[in-house]
MIDOSE-1310 file (N, C-alpha, C; in nm, 2 decimals, decimal comma, always signed):
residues 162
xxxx	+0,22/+3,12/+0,02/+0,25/+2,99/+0,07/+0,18/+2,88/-0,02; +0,26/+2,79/-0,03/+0,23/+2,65/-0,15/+0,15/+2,56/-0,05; +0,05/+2,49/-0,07/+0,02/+2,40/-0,01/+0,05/+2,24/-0,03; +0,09/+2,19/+0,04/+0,15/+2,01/-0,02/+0,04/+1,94/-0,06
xxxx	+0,10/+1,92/-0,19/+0,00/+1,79/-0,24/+0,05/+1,66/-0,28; +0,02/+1,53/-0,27/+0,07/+1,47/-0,30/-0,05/+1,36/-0,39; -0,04/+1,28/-0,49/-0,11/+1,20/-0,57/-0,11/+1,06/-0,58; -0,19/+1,00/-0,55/-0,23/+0,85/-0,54/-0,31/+0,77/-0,67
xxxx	-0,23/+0,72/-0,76/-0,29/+0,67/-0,83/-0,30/+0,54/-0,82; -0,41/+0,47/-0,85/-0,51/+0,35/-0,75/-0,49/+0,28/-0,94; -0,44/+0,22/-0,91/-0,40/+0,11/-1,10/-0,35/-0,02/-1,02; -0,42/-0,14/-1,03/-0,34/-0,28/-1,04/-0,23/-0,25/-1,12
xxxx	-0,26/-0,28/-1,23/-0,14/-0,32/-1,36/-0,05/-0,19/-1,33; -0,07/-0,07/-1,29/+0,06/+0,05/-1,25/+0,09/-0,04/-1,16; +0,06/-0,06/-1,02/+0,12/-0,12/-0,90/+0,22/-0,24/-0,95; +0,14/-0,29/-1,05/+0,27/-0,44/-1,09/+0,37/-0,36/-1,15
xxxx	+0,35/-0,27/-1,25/+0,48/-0,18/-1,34/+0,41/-0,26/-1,51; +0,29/-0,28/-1,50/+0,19/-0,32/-1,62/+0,14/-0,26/-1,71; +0,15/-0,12/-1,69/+0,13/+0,00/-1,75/+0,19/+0,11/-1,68; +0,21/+0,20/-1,74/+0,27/+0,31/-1,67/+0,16/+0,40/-1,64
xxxx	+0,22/+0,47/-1,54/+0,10/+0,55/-1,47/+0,15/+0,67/-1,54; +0,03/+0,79/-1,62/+0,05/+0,88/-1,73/-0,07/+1,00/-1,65; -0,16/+0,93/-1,54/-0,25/+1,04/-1,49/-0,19/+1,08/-1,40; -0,15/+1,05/-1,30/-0,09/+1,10/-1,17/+0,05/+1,20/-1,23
xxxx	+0,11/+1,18/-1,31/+0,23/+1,27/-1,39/+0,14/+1,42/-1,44; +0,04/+1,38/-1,51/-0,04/+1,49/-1,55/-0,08/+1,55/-1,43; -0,12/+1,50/-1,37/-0,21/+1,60/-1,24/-0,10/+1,67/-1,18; +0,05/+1,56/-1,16/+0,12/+1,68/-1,13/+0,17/+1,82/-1,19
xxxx	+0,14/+1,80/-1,33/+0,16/+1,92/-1,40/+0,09/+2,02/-1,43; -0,05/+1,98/-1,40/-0,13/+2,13/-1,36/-0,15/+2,13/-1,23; -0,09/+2,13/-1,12/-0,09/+2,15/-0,97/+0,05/+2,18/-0,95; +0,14/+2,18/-1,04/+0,26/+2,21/-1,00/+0,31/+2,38/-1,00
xxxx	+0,23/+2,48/-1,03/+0,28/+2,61/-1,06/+0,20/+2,68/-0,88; +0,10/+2,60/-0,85/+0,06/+2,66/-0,73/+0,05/+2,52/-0,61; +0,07/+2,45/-0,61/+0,14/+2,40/-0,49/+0,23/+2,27/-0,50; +0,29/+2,21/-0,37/+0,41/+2,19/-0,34/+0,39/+2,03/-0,38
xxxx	+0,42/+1,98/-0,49/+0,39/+1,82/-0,53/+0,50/+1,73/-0,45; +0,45/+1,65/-0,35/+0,57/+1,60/-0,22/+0,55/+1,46/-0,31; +0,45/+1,42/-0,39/+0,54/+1,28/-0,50/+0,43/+1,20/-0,54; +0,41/+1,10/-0,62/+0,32/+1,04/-0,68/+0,31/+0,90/-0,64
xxxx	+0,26/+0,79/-0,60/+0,25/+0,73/-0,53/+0,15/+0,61/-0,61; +0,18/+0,47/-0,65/+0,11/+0,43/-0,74/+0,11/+0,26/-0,61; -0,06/+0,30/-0,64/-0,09/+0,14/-0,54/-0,21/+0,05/-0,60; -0,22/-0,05/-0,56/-0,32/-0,15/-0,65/-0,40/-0,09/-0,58
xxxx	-0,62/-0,18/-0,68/-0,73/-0,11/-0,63/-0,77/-0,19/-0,50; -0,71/-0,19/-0,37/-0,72/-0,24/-0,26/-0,80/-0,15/-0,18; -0,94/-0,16/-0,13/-0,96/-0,05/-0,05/-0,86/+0,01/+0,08; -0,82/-0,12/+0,14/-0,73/-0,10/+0,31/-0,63/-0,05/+0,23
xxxx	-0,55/-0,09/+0,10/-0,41/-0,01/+0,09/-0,42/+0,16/+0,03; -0,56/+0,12/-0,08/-0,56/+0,32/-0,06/-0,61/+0,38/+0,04; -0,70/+0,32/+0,11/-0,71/+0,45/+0,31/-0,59/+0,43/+0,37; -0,53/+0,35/+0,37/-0,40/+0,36/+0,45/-0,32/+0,47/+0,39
xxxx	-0,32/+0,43/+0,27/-0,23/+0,52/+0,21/-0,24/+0,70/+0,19; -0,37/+0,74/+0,23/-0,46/+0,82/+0,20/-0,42/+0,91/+0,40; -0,41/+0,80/+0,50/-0,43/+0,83/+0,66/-0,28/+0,86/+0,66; -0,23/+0,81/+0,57/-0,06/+0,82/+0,62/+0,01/+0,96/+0,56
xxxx	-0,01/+1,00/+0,48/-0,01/+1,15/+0,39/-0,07/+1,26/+0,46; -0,18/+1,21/+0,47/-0,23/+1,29/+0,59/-0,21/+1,35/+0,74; -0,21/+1,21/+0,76/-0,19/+1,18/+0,97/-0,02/+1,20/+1,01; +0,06/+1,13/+0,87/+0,18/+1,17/+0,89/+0,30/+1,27/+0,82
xxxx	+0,24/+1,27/+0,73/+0,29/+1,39/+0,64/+0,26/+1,53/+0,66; +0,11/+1,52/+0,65/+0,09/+1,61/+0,69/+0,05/+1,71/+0,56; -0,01/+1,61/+0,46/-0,06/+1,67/+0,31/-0,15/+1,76/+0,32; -0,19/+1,84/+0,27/-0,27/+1,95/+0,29/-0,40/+1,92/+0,17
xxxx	-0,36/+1,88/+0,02/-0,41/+1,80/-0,04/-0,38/+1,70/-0,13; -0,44/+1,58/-0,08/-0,43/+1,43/-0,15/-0,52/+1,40/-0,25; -0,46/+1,39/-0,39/-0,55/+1,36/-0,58/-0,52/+1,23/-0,55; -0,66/+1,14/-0,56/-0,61/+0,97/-0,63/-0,64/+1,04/-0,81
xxxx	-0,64/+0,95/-0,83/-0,68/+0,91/-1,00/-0,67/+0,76/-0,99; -0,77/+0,71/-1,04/-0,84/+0,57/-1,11/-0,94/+0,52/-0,96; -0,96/+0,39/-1,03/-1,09/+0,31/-0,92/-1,20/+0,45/-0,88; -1,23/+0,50/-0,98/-1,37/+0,52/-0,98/-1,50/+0,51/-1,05
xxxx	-1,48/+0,41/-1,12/-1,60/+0,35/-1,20/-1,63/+0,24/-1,17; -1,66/+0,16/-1,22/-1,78/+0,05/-1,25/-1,74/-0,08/-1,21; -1,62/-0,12/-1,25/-1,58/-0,25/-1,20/-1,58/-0,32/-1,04; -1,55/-0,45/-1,06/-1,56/-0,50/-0,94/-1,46/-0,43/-0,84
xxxx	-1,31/-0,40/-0,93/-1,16/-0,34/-0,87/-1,21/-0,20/-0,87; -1,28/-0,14/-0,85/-1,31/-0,01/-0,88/-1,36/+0,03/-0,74; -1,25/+0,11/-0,61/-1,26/+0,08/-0,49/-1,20/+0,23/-0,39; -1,20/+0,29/-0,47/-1,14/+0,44/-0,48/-1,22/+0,50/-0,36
xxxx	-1,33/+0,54/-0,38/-1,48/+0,61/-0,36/-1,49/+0,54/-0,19; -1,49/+0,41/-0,19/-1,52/+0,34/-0,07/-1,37/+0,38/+0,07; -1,30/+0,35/-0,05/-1,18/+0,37/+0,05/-1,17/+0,50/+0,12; -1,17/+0,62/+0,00/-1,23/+0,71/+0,11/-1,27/+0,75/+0,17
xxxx	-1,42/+0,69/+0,21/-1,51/+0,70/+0,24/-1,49/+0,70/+0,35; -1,38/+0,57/+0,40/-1,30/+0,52/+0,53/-1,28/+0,61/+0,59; -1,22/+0,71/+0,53/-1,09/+0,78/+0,61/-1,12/+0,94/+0,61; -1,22/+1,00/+0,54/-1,29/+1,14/+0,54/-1,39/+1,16/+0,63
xxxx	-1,40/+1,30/+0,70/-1,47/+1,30/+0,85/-1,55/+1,36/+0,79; -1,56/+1,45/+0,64/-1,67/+1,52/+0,62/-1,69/+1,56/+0,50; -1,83/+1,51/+0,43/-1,77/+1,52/+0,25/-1,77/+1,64/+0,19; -1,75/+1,69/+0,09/-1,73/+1,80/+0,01/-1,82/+1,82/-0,11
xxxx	-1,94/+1,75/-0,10/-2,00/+1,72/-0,23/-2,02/+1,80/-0,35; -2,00/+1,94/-0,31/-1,98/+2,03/-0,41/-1,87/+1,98/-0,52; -1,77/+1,95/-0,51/-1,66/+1,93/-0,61/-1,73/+1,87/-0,68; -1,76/+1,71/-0,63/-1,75/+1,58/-0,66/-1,91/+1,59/-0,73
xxxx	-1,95/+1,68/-0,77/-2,11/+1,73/-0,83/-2,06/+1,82/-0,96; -2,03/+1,92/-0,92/-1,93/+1,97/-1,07/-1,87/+1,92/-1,13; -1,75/+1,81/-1,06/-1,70/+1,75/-1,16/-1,79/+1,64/-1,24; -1,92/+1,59/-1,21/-1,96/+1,52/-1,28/-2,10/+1,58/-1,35
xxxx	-2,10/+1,71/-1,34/-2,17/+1,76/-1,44/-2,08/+1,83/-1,56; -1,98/+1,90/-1,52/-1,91/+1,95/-1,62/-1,85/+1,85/-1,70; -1,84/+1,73/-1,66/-1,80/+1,60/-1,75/-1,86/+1,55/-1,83; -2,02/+1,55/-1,80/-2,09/+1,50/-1,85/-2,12/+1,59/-2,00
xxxx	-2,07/+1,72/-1,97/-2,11/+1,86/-2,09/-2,01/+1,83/-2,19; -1,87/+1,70/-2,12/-1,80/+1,62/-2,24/-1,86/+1,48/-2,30; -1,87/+1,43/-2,20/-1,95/+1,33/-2,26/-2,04/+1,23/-2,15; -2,16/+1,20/-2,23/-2,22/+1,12/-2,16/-2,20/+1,06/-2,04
xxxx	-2,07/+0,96/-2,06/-2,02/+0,87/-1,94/-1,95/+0,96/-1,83; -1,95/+1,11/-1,82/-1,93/+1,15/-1,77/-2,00/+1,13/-1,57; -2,11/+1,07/-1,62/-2,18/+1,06/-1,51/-2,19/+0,92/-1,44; -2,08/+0,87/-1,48/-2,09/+0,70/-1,44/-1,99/+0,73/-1,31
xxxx	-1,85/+0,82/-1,31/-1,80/+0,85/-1,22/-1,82/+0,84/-1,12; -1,80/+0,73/-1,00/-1,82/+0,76/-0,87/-1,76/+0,83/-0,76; -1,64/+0,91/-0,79/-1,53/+0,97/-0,73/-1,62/+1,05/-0,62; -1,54/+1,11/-0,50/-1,61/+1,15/-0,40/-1,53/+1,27/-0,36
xxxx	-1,55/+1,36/-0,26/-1,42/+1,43/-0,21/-1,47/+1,46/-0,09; -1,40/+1,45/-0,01/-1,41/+1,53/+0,13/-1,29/+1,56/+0,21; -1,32/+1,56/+0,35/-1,22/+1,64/+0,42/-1,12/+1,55/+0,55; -1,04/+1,54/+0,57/-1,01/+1,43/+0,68/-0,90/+1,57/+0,79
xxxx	-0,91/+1,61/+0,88/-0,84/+1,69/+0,95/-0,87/+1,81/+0,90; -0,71/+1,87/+0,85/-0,74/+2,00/+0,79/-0,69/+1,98/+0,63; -0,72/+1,88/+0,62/-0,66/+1,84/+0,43/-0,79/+1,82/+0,36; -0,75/+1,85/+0,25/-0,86/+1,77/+0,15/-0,85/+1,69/+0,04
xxxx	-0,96/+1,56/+0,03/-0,92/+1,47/-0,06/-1,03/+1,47/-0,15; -0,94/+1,46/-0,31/-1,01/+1,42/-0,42/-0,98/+1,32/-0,49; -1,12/+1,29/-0,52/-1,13/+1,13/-0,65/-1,13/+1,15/-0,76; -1,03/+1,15/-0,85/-1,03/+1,17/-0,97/-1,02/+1,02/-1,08
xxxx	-1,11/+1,03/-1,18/-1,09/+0,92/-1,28/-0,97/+0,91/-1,31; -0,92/+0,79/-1,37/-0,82/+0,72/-1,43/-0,76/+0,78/-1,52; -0,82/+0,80/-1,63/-0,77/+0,85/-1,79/-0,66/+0,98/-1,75; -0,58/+0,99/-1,83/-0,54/+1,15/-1,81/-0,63/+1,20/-1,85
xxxx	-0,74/+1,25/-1,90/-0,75/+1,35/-2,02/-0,92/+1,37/-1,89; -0,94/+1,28/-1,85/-1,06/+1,32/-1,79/-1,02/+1,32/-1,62; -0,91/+1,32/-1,55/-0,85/+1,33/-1,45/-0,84/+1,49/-1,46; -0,74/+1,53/-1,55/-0,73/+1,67/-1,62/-0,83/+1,77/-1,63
xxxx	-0,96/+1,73/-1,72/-1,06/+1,80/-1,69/-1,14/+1,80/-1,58; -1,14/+1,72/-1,50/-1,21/+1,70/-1,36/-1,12/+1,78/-1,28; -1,00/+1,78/-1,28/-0,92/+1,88/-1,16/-0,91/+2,00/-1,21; -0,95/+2,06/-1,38/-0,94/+2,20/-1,37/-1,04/+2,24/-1,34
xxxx	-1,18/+2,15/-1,35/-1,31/+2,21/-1,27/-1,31/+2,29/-1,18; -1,26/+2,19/-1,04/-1,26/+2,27/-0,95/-1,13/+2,33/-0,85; -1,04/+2,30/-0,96/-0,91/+2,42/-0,93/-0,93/+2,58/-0,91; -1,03/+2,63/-0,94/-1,02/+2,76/-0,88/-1,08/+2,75/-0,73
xxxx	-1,15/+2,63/-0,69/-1,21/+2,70/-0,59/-1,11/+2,60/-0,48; -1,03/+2,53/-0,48/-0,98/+2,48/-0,39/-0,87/+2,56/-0,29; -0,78/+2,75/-0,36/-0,72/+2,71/-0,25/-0,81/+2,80/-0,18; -0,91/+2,86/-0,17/-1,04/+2,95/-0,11/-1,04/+2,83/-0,02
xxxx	-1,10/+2,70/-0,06/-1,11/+2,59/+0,00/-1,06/+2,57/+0,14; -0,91/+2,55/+0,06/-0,76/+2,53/+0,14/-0,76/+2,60/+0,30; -0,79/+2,76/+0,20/-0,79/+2,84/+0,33/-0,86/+2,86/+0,45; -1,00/+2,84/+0,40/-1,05/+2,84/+0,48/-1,10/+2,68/+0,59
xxxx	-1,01/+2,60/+0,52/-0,98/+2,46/+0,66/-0,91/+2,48/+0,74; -0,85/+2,54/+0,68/-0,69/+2,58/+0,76/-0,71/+2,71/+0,86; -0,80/+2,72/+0,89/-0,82/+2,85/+0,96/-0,86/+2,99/+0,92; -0,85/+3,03/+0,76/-0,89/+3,18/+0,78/-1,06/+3,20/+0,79
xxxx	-1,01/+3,28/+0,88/-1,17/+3,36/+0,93/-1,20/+3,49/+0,83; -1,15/+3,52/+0,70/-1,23/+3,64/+0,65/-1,37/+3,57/+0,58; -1,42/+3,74/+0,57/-1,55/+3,70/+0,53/-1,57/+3,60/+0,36; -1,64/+3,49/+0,34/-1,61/+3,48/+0,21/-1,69/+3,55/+0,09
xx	-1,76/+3,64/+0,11/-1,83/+3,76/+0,04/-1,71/+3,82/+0,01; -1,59/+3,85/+0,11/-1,54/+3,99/+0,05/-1,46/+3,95/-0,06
């Protein structure tokens, strides 16, 4: 079974049609061979419009897992992390720790990232940077361990030793 994902990239100038959105296309291309990409979704860095948009995928779709990419750095528009923050009942900090050490083993500013991850129902949400190229490397981090992840929100009870 595939699990639905769907991808939220958090860009002003994408939302206007200012730039084209180039991360959220990539992310779907390494998540597309193992689960179900329901569409890419491009909104300015509003905190209320990405938890909305974040509770609606969820609460009404029924996404199993939701990728933003952008608004996780530094700027004043930089609102990714908070928005979340809104709408997750329980964080994941493991991901959102790997990915910013194995980033940093690329570069320095690896660690400026404020992306977060956690859990809202039985879905899980990640914050990924903007850039493709560091979106990319942040999601292969912890692509092995998400659908173990997956599974076990979703109800399986085996042991996870075995």
């Amino acid at each position: 079974m595939k699990y639905s994902t769907a991808i939220i990239t958090c860009s002003d100038k994408g939302s206007k049609g200012e730039r084209e959105d180039k991360s959220g296309p990539a992310i779907a291309q390494m998540l597309n061979d193992s689960y179900n990409i329901t569409g890419i979704i491009v909104v300015p860095d509003e905190t209320d419009i990405i938890a909305n948009a974040i509770k609606k995928l969820i609460d009404e779709q029924g996404i199993d897992l939701v990728v933003t990419t952008g608004g996780t750095g530094l700027s004043d528009r930089d609102v990714t992390p908070e928005a979340t923050r809104m709408v997750i009942e329980k964080d994941l900090p493991g991901f959102a720790e790997i990915m910013r050490i194995e980033s940093y083993k690329v570069t320095p500013h690896g660690i400026i990232s404020r992306g977060i991850c956690g859990i809202r129902g039985k879905s899980i949400v990640i914050n990924l940077p903007g850039s493709p190229k560091a979106a990319a490397e942040c999601l292969s981090f912890v692509s092995a361990a998400l659908p173990h992840a997956l599974n076990k929100l979703k109800g399986d009870t085996a042991d996870c030793g075995s």
